[in-house]
N, C-alpha and C positions, 0 to 999 in steps of 0.2 A: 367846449369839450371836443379834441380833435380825434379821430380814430384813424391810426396810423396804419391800421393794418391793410393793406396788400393783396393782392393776386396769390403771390408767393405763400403769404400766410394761410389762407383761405385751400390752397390746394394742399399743403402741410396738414391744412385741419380736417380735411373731407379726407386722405388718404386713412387717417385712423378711424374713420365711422363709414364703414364700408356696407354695404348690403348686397348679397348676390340678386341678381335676376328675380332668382326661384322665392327668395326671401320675400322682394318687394310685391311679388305679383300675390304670393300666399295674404300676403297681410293686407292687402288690399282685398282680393276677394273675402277674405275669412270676415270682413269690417264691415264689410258688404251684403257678405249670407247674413252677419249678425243685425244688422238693420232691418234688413227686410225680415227676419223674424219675430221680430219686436214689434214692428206694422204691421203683420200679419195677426198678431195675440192682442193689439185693442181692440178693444169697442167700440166701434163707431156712434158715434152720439146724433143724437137726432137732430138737426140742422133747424127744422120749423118742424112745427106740429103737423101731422100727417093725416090720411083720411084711416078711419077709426079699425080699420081691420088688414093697416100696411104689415109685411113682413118686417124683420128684422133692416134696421137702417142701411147695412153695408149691400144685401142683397136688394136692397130697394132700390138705391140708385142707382144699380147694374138693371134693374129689368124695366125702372119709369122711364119712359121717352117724352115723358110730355104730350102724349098724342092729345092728351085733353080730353076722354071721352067720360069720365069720370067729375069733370065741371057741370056740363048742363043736367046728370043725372043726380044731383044733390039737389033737393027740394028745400031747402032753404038757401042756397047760394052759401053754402061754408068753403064752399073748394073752389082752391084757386089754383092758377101754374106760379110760381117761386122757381127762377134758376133751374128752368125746363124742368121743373118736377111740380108733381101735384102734392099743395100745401093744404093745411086748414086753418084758416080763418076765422075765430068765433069773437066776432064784436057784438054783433045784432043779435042773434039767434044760437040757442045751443045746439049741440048734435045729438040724437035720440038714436044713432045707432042704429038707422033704417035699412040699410043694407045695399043702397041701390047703387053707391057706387058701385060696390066689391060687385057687384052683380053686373057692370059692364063693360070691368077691366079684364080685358084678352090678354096681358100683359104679365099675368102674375105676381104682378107687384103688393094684388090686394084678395087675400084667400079670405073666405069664407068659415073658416076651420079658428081661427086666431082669435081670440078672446078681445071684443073693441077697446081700443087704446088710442087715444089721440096722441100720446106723446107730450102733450102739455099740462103742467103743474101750476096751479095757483100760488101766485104769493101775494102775501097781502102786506099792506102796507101798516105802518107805524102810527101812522094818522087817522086805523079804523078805530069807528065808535066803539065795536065790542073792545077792543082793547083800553079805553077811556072809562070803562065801566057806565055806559049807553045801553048797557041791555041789547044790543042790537045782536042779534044772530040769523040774523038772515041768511047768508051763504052755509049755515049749519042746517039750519030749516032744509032749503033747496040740494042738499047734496043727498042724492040716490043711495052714494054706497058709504056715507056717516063718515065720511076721510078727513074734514073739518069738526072739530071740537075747541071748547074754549077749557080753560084750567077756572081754578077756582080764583088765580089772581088775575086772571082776565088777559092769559097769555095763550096765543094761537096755539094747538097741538094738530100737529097736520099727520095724518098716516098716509104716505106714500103709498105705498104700497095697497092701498083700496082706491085711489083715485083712479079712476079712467080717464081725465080731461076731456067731460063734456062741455063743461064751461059754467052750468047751470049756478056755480055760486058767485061769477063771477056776473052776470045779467042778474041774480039776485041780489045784487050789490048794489043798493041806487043811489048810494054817495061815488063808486069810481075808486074804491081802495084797492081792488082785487085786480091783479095784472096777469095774463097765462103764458106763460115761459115755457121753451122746450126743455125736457129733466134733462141735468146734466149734470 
C-alpha cells in the first residue's frame, strides 16, 4: 500500500486545521492545571507498612529523611529504612505500640496524637486450616481489636477498619498462611 501524498498535500491539509498561538498555549496549560489537579485529589497509599503513629502518607514522605533515628529506638527491631524512609517490618515480632519511636522523631513525621496504625493488612491465604474446617483460629484468638472472624462456612470476615497492623495474627499463625500487605 503506497501513500502518494506529498509535501503539497500535507500543507493543503494543515492550512484548514489551524490553531492561533493563544489557542495552543491555552489548551496546553488548561491540560496541565487539569492534571495537576487530579494528582493533587489522590490519596496517596502507603508504599510499605510504616511505624505505627506515621502521619498521613503524602505528608510522610515530605518530612522522613531517613535520618534513621527511629531504627535503634524500636525494642524489637520492627523498623527499618525502605527507599530512605522508615518502614515496618513485622516477621519475628509484633508491634505493641510502645511509643519510643514517635518519641525520637524530630522530624514530624511521627505525632504522638495519631491513633497507632501500621498501615498493614493481613491477608490470608486459601490454604488456612480455619478455612478447611481445622477449627484453627488462632489469628482470631491473637487479634486485640476482634478484626479477624471466621463465618459459619468457614469463610474469612475481615473488618478493616478495626485492624491496626500489629501483626499479632500473623506470628500467631504457625502454619505461614497470614501475609501483611500495605492497605491499598
Amino acid at each position: 500500500m503506497s501513500d502518494n501524498r506529498d509535501a503539497q498535500y500535507y500543507k493543503a491539509w494543515m492550512t484548514h486545521r489551524t490553531v492561533s498561538r493563544r489557542g495552543l498555549f491555552r489548551g496546553l496549560f488548561n491540560a496541565g492545571h487539569q492534571a495537576q489537579v487530579s494528582v493533587a485529589q489522590q490519596d496517596i497509599l502507603r508504599a510499605a507498612g510504616r511505624p505505627p503513629r506515621a502521619v498521613e502518607e503524602a505528608l510522610f514522605v515530605r518530612l522522613c529523611d531517613g535520618c534513621g533515628d527511629c531504627v535503634p529506638a524500636c525494642p524489637y527491631g520492627l523498623i527499618v529504612l525502605k527507599e530512605g524512609r522508615a518502614a515496618v517490618d513485622i516477621e519475628y515480632a509484633d508491634c505493641d505500640f510502645c511509643n519510643k519511636c514517635t518519641d525520637v522523631c524530630s522530624k514530624g513525621a511521627l505525632e504522638s496524637s495519631i491513633k497507632p496504625n501500621t498501615g498493614l493488612q493481613p491477608t490470608i491465604g486459601l490454604s488456612c486450616l480455619g478455612r478447611m474446617n481445622n477449627y484453627c483460629r488462632q489469628c482470631v484468638i491473637a487479634c486485640p481489636e476482634q478484626a479477624i472472624n471466621f463465618a459459619p462456612a468457614n469463610q474469612v470476615i475481615f473488618d478493616q477498619s478495626l485492624c491496626n497492623g500489629c501483626g499479632k495474627c500473623k506470628l500467631a499463625c504457625y502454619h505461614g498462611h497470614i501475609s501483611l500487605l500495605p492497605k491499598g
